[in-house]
C-alpha positions as CSV (number, residue, x, y, z in Angstrom):
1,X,140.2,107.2,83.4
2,X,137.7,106.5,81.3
3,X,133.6,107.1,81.6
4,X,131.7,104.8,84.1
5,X,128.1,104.6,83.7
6,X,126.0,103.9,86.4
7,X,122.3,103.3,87.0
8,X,119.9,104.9,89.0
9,X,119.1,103.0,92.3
10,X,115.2,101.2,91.2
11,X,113.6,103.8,93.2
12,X,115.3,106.9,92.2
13,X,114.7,105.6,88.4
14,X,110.8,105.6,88.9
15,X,111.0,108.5,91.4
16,X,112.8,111.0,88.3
17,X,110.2,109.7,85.9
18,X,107.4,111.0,88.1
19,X,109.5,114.4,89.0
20,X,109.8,114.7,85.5
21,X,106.7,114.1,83.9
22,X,104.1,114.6,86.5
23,X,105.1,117.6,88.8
24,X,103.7,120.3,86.5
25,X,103.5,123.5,89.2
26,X,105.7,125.3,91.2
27,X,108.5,124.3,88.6
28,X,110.8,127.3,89.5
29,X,111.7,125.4,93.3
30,X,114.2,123.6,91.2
31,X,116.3,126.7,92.0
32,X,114.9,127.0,95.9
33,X,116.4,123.3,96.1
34,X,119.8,123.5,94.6
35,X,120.9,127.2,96.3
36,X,119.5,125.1,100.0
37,X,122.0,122.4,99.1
38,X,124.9,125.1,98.1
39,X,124.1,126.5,101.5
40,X,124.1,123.3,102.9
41,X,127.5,122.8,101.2
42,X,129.3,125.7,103.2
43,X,127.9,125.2,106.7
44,X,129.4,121.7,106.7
45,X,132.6,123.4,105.4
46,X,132.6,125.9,108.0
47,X,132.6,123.2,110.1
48,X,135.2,121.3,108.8
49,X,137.9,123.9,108.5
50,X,137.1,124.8,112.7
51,X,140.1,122.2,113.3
52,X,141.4,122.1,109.4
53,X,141.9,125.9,108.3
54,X,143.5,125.3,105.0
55,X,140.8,123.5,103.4
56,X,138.3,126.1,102.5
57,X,137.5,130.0,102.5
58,X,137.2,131.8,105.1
59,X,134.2,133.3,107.1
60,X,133.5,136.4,104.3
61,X,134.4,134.0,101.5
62,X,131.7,132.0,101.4
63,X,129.0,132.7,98.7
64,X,126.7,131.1,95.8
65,X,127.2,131.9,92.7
66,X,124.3,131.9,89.7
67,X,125.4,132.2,86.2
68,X,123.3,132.0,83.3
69,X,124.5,131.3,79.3
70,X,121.9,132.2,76.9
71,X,123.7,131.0,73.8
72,X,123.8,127.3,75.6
73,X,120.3,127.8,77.4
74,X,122.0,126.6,80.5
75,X,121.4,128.3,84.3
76,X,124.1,126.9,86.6
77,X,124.0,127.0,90.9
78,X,128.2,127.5,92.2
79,X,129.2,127.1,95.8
80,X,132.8,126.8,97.7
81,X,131.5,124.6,100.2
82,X,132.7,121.2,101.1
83,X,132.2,119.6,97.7
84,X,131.9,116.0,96.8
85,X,134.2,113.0,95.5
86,X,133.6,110.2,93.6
87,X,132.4,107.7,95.8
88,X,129.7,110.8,97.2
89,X,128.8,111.1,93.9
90,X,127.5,107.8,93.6
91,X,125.9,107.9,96.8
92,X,124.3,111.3,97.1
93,X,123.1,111.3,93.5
94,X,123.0,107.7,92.8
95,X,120.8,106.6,95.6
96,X,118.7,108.4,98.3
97,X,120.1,106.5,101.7
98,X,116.5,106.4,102.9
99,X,114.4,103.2,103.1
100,X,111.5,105.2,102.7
101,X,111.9,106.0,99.1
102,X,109.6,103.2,97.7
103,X,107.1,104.6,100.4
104,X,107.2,107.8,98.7
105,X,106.9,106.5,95.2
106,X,103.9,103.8,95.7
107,X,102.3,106.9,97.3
108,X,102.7,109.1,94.4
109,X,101.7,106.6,92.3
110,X,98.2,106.0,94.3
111,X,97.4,109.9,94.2
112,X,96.7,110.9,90.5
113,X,97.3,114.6,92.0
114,X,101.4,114.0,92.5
115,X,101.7,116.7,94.9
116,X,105.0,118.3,94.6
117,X,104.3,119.4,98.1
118,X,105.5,116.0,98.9
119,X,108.5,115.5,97.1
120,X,110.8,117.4,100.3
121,X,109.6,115.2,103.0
122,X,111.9,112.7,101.5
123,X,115.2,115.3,100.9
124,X,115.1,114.6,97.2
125,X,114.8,118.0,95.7
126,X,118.2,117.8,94.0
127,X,115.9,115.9,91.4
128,X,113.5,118.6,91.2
129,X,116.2,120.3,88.1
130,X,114.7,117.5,86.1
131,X,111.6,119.5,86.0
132,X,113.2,122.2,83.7
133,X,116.4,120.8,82.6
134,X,117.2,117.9,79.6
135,X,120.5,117.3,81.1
136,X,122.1,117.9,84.4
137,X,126.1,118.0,84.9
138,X,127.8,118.5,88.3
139,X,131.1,119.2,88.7
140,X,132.5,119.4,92.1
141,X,136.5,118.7,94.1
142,X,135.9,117.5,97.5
143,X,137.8,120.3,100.2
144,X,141.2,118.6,100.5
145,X,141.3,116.8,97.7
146,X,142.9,117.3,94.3
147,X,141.0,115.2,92.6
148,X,137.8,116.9,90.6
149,X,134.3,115.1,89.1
150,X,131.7,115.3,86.6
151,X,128.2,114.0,87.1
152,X,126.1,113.6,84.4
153,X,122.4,112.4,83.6
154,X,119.4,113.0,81.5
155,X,117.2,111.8,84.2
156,X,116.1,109.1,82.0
157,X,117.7,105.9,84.7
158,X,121.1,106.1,84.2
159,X,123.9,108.7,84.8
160,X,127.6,109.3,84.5
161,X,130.8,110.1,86.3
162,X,134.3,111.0,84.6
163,X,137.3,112.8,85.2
164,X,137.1,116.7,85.3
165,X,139.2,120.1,86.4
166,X,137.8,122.7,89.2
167,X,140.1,125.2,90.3
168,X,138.7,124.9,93.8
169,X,136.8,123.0,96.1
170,X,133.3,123.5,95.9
171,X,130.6,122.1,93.0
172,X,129.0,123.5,90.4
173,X,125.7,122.1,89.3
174,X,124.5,123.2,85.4
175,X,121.1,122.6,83.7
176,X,120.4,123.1,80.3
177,X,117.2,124.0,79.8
178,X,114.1,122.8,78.4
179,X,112.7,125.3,75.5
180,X,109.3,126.0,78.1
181,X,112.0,126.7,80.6
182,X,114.2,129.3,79.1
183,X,112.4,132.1,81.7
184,X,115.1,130.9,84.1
185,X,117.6,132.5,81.9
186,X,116.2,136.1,82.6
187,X,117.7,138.5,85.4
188,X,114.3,139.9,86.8
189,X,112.6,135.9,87.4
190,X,116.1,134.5,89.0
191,X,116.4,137.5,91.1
192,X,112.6,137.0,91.9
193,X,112.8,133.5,92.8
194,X,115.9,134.4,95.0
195,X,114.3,136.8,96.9
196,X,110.9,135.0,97.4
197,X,112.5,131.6,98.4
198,X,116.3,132.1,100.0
199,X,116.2,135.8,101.5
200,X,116.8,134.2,104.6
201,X,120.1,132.1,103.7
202,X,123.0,133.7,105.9
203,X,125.8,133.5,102.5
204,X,125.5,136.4,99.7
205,X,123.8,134.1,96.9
206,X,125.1,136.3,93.9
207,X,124.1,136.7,90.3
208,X,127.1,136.7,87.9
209,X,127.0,139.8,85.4
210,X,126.0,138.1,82.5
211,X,127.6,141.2,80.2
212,X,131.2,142.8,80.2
213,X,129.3,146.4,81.1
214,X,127.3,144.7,83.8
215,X,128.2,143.9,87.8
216,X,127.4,141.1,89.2
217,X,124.7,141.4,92.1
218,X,124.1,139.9,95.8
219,X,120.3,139.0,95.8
220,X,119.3,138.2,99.2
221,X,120.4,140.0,102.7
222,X,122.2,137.1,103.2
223,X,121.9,137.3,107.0
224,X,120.8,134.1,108.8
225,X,117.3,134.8,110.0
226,X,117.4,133.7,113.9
227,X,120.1,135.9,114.7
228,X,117.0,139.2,113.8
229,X,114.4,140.1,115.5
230,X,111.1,138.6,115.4
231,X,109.0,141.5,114.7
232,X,111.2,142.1,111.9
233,X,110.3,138.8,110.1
234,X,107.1,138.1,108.2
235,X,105.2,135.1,108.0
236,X,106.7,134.1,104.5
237,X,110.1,134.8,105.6
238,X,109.4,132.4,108.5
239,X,108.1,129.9,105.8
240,X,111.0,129.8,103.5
241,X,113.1,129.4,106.0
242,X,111.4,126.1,107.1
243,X,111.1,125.2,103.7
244,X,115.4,125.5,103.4
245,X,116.2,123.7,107.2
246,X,113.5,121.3,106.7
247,X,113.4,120.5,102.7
248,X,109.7,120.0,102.8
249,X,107.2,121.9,100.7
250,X,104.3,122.1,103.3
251,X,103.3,125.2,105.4
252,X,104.6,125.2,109.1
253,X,102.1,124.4,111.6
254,X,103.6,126.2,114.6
255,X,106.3,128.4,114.8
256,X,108.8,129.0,117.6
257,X,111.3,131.7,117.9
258,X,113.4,132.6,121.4
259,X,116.1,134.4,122.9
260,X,117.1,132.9,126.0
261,X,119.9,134.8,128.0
262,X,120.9,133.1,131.1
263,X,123.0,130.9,132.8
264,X,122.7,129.1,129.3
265,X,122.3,131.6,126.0
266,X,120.5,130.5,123.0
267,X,118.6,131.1,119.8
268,X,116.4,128.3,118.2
269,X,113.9,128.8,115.6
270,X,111.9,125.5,116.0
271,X,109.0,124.8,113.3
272,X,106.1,122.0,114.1
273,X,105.1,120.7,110.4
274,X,101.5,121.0,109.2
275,X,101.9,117.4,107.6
276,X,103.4,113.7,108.4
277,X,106.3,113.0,106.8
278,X,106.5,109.1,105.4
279,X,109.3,108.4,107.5
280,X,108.4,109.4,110.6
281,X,108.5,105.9,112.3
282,X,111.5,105.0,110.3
283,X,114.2,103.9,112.7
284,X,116.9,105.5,110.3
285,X,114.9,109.3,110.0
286,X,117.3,111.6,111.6
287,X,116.1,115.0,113.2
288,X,116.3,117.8,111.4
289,X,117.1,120.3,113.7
290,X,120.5,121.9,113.6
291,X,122.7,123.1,115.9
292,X,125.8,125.9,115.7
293,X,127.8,127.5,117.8
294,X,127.7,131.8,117.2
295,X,126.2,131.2,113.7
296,X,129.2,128.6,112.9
297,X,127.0,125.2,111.7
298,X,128.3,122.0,113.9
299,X,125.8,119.2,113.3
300,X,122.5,118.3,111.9
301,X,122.6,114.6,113.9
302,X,122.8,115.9,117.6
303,X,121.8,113.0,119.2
304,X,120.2,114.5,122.7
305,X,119.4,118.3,121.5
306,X,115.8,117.1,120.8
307,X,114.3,114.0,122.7
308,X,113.6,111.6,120.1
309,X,109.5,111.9,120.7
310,X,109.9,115.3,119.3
311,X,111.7,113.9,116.4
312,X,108.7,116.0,113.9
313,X,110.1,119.4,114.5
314,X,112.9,121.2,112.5
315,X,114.7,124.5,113.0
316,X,118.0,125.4,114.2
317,X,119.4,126.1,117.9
318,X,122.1,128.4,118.3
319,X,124.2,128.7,121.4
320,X,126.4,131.1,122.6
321,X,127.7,129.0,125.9
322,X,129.1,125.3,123.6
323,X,132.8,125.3,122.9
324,X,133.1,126.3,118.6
325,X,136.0,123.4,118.7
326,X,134.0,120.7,120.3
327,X,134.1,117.4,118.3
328,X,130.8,115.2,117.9
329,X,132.2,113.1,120.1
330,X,133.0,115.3,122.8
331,X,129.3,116.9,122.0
332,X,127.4,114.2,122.8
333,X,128.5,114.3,126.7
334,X,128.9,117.9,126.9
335,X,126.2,118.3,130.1
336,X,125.4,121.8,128.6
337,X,123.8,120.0,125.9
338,X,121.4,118.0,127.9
339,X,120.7,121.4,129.5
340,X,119.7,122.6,126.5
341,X,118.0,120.0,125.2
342,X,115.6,119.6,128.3
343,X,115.2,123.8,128.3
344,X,113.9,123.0,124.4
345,X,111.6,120.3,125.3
346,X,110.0,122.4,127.6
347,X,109.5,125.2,125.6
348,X,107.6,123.1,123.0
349,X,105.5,121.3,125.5
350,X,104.2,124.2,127.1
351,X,103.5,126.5,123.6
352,X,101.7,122.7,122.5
353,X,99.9,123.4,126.1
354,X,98.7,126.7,124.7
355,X,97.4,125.3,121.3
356,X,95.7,122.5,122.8
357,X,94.1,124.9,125.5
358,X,92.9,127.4,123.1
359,X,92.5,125.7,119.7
360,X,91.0,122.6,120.1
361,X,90.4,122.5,116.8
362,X,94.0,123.3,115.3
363,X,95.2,120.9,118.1
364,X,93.3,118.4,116.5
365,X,95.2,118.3,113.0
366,X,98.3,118.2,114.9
367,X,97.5,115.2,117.3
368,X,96.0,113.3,114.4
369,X,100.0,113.9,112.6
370,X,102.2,113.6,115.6
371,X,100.1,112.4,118.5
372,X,101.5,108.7,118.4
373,X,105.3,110.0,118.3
374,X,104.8,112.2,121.4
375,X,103.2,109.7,123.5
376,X,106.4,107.8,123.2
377,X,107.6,110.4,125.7
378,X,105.3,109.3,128.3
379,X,107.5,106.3,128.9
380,X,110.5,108.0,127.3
381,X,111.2,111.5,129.3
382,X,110.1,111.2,133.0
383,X,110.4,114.6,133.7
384,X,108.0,115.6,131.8
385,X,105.6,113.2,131.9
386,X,102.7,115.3,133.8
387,X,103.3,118.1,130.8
388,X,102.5,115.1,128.4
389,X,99.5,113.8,130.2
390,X,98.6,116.6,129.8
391,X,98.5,117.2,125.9
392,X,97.4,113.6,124.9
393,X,94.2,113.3,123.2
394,X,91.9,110.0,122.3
395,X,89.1,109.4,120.5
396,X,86.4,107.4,122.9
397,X,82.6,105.7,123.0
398,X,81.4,109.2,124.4
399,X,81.6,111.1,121.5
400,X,83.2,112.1,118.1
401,X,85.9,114.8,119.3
402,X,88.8,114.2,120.8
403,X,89.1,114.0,124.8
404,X,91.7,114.9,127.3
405,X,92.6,112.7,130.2
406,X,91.3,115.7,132.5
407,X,88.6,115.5,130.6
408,X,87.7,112.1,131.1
409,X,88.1,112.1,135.2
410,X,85.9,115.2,135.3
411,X,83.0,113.2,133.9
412,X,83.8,109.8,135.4
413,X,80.7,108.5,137.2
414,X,80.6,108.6,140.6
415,X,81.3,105.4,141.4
416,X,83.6,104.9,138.6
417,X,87.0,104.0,140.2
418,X,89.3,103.7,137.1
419,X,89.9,105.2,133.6
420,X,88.7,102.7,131.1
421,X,90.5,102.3,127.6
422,X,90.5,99.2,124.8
423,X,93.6,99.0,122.7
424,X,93.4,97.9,118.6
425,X,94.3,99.1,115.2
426,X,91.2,100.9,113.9
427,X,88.4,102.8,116.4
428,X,85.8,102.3,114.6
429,X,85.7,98.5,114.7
430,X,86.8,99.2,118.7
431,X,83.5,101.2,118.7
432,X,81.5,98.0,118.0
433,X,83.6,95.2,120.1
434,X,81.5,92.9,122.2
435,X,84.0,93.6,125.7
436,X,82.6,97.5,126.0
437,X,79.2,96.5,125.3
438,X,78.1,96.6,129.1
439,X,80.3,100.0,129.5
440,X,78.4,101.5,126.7
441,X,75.0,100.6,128.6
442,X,76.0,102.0,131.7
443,X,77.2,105.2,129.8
444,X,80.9,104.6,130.8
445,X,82.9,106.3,128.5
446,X,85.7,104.2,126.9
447,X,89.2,105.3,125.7
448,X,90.3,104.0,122.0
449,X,94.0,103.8,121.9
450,X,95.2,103.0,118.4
451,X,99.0,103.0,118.5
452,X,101.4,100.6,118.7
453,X,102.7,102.9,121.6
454,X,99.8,102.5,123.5
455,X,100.7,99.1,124.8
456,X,103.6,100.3,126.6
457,X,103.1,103.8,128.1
458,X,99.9,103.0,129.6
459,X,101.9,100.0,132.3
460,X,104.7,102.7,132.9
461,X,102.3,105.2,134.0
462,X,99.5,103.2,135.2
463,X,97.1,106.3,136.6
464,X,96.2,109.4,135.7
465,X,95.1,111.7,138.8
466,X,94.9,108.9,142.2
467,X,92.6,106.6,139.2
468,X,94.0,103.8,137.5
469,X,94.2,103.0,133.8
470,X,92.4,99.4,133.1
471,X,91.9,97.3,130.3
472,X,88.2,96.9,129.1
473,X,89.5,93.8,127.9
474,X,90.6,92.8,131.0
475,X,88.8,89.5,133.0
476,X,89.1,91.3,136.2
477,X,87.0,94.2,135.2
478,X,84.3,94.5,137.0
479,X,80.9,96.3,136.0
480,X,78.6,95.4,138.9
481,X,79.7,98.3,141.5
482,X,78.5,100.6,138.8
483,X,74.7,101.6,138.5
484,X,73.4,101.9,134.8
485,X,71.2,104.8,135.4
486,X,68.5,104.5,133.0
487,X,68.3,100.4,133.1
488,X,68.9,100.2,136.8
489,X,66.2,97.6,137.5
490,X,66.7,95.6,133.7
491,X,70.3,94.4,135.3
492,X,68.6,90.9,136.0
493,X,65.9,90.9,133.4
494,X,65.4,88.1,131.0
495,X,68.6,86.2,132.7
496,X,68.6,82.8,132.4
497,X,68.2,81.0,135.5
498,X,71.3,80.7,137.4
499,X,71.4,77.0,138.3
500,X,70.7,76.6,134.4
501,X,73.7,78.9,134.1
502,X,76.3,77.4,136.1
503,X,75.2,73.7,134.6
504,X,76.4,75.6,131.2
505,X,79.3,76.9,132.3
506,X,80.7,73.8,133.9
507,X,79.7,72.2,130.3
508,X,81.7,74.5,128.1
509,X,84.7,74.3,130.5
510,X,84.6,70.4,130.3
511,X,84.1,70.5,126.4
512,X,86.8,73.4,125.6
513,X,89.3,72.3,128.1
514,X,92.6,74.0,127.1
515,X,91.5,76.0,124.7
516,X,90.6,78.6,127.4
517,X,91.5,79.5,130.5
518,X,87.9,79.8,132.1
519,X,84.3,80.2,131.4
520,X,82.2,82.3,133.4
521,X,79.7,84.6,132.6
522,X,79.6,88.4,131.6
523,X,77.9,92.1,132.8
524,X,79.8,93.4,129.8
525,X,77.7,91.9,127.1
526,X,74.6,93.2,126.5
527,X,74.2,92.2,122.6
528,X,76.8,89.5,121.5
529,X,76.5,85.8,122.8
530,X,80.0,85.7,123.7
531,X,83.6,87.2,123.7
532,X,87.1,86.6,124.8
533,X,89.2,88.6,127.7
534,X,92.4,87.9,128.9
535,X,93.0,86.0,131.9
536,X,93.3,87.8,135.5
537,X,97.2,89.3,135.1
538,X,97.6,87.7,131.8
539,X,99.0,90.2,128.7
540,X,96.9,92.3,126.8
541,X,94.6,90.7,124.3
542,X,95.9,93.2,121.3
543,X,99.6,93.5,123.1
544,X,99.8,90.1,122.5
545,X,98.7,89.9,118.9
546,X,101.4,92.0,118.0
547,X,103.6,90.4,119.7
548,X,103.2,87.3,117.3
549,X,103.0,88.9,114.4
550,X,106.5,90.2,114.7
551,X,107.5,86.9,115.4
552,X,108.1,87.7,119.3
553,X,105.5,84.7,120.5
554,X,105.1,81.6,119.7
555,X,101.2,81.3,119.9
556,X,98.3,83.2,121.3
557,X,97.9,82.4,125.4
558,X,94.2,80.8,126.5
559,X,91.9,83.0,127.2
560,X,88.5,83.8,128.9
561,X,85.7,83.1,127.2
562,X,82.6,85.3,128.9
563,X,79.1,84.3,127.8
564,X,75.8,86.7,128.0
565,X,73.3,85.1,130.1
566,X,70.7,87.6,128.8
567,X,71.4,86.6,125.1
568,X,68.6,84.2,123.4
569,X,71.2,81.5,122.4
570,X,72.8,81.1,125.4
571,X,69.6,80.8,127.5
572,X,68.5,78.3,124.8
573,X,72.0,76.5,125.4
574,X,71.3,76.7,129.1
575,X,68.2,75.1,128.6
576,X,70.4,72.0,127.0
577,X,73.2,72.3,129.2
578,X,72.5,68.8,130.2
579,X,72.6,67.1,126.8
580,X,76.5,66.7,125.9
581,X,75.7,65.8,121.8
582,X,73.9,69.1,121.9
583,X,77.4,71.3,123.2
584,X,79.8,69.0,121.4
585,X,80.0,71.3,118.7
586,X,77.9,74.8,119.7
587,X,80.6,75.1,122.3
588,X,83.8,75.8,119.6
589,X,81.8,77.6,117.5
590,X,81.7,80.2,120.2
591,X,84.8,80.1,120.5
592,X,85.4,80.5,117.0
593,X,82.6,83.4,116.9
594,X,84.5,85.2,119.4
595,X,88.4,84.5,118.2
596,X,86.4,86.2,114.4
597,X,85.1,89.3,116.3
598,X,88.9,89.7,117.5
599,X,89.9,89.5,113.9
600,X,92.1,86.4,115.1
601,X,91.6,83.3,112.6
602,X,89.5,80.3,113.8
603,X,92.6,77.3,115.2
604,X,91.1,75.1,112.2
605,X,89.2,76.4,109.7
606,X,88.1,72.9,108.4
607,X,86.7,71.6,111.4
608,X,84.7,74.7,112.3
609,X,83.1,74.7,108.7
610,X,81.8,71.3,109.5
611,X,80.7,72.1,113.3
612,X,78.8,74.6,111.8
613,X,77.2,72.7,109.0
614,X,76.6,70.3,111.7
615,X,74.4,73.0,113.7
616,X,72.7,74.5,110.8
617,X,71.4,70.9,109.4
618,X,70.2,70.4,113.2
619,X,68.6,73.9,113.2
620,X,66.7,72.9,109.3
């Protein structure tokens, strides 16, 4: 066979130049990354050879092996795991199987800092040896397989795969050093970097004698960190170990370690992140919590171990009480698992309970990461929906902090029947919209939902404590049973007279026609002329909007168009609600005014350009 050249999937191309050029700190996690993948290697091994003994070592044999040659300047990673063949070659280190790869890279190159903090949260840090090494060769036999393979690349877009010998399954990955790398050659900064960065790895990661006098040398304690106690483990050792299981870079933000012996025994070690990763809304992101059986690795895609609105969290869980033969298949109906899986949930939720409870503050940071992933749950997980109600948080018109729904009722007015909330993409431009005007000015506080989420949880669970969720937006809201407190007796002041009123009304209806549903007017506005609400049991205004834009409706429903009889133009309309040439065009550039302050375009932008030249000639 001869040598096939390949190139590097676009992404990976631009991603190498960047990991090689532009990631100048923390150079020495090259060798963090590639003893996690070696581990890696052997648990799915382990696996394999439950139900296939011959193909692999067993139990005591598995091990990484570091070697270094100083003559060649090369430092080379050695496992016996499961090993790879030609076409995983091309796929594992040809591509990255994740369609959040261009994410990562336009986001790298937008931040002139090009964290390598980031370069984990998409599982790339195979590449990372490209921040110390010219040239990279892999050479690995697949368990069960005769067949063996060398990789080969300069990181510089292409890479190579030919015909090679290995003695046994497993791979072997070799740099060859850059000459401001060659401290990765000496004994004391490998065994260093060992012990700083994979103490926790449960397989002997040894360090070949590099000298015929010399012995070679087990470098970490090579037992797997959940199975100790937690008083024995420090904070770093915690980190590392959610560096390895999660392949990220960033601190943990909460972590969680139990024993539970019961009717159902089990371990987990379950971390919280401290930042988004870019994928977290991609439907293809798998969780990254994994699940053995007595230390024996079985899967790291348990679909049901972790509901998917806790989809952020990685770790492991290991159980005593799951059969070490069960197939994937088999697993995913196992009703121990779902036993499991619930017992999990609730353990997060309620140490979540805690942090929101008594750090506020540090509950912040979290909901502003993960707070539109766990309110998925609320529609998602019916068991636990009161635990959920109970941790999300919103921004609202009260204030600038973050407020609890038990918050909110405490403070509701007296008369206030229902929990108010207005649904968009950005609070700050809900802050100013015309429909919460009036619930501003009686000091009503508003909730500002601003995920795509929002829209669907709040229907399936439509109150909150005996009071209902409702729509600010909403035609049938009504303001009137509620007393402004300071402006009490200004409700009526400066109205236009209501005969004048209902002559305008009837005017705009008769000139709009189907373009809305209705015309009445409004105790929401107190400063804008007009603005639009949806009609009495129609969809959400903003539901609906997105709705179109992914191509699910056709065109936008009529709405209600609500004019402010307190507002200086509508009075002065009122006042020439009798002459027709006077409304023929005022009344759709109200419309038009209020389909802008929605951020929905005018129906035709050529004809309101002239209706509006029109008015403003009249006005001159």
């Amino acid at each position: 066979m001869t040598t096939e050249t390949f190139t590097f999937q676009a992404e990976v191309s631009k991603l190498l130049d960047i990991v090689a050029h532009s990631l100048y700190s923390h150079k020495e996690i090259f060798l963090r990354e590639l003893i996690s993948n070696a581990s890696d290697a052997c648990d799915k091994l382990r696996y394999q050879a439950l139900t296939q003994p011959d193909l692999g070592p067993d139990e005591a044999g598995f091990k990484v092996e570091i070697s270094v040659d100083e003559k060649k300047k090369t430092i080379s990673v050695a496992d016996n795991g499961i090993g790879m063949n030609h076409a995983d070659l091309v796929e594992t280190l040809g591509t990255i199987a994740k369609s959040g790869t261009q994410a990562f890279v336009e986001h790298l190159g937008k931040d002139g800092s090009k964290d390598v903090d980031q370069i984990g949260q998409f599982g790339v840090g195979f590449y990372s040896s490209f921040m110390v090494a010219s040239k990279v060769e892999v050479t690995t036999r697949k368990a069960g397989e005769d067949a063996a393979w060398l990789w080969s690349s300069d990181g510089k877009g292409s890479f190579t795969i030919d015909e090679a010998t290995r003695d046994s399954q497993g791979a072997t990955v070799t740099l060859y050093l850059e000459k401001d790398a060659k401290e990765y050659l000496e004994k004391l900064r490998i065994s260093t970097i060992v012990k700083q960065y994979s103490d926790h790895i449960g397989i002997p990661i040894v360090l070949k004698a590099a000298k015929d006098d010399e012995t070679d040398e087990t470098l970490n304690t090579a037992s797997a960190l959940w199975t100790r106690p937690a008083k024995e483990i420090t904070a770093e050792q915690y980190k590392e170990f959610y560096h390895h299981v999660g392949h990220t870079f960033d601190d943990p933000w909460l972590t969680l370690h139990n024993r539970i012996e019961g009717a159902l025994s089990y371990t987990s070690l379950l971390f919280v992140p401290s930042s988004k990763p870019f994928d977290l809304f991609d439907p293809e992101r798998k969780q990254h919590v994994k699940l053995y059986v007595n230390r024996v690795f079985i899967t790291d895609d348990c679909e049901g171990l972790v509901p998917p609105y806790l989809r952020f969290l990685s770790g492991i869980v290991d159980s005593e009480d799951l059969n070490l033969n069960i197939s994937r298949e088999m697993l995913q109906k196992d009703p121990k698992l779902k036993k499991l899986g619930a017992a999990l949930a609730k353990k997060v939720l309620a140490e979540l309970k805690k942090k929101a409870d008594k750090k506020a503050d540090e509950y912040a940071t979290f909901w502003d990461n993960f707070g539109g992933v766990l309110k998925e749950g609320l529609y998602e997980d019916y068991d636990n929906r009161d635990k959920l109600l109970g941790l999300v948080r919103f921004k609202h018109t009260g204030g600038d902090d973050l407020i609890g729904l038990e918050t909110y009722v405490e403070a509701m007015k007296e008369s206030q029947e229902a929990i108010y909330y207005i649904t968009g993409s950005d609070a700050e431009l809900l802050r100013t919209s015309p429909q919460i005007e009036g619930f501003k000015s009686k000091g009503i506080d508003v909730l500002l939902m601003t995920d795509s989420v929002d829209e669907f949880w709040v229907p399936s669970v439509s109150q909150y404590k005996d009071k209902p969720f409702k729509s600010a937006t909403a035609a049938s809201t009504d303001l009137s049973a509620i007393k402004d407190a300071e402006n009490a007796e200004e409700d009526k002041k400066d109205e236009a007279p209501a005969a004048d009123m209902d002559t305008l009304v009837a005017a705009l209806k008769a000139k709009l026609g189907d373009a809305v549903s209705d015309v009445r007017t409004s105790a929401r506005l107190t400063d804008s002329a007009v603005c639009l609400v949806a009609a009495e049991g129609g969809m959400d205004m903003h539901l609906e909007r997105l709705l179109q834009q992914h191509q699910k409706l056709d065109r936008l429903s009529p709405r209600v168009l609500e004019i402010n009889p307190k507002h200086a133009l509508i009075k002065k309309l009122a006042g020439l609600a009798g002459d027709d040439a006077a409304l023929e065009d005022t009344a759709f550039l109200l419309l038009g005014q209020a389909r802008i302050v929605e951020g929905e375009p005018v129906s035709d932008p050529a004809t309101f350009a002239r209706r509006m030249a029109a008015v403003m000639e009249k006005g001159l």
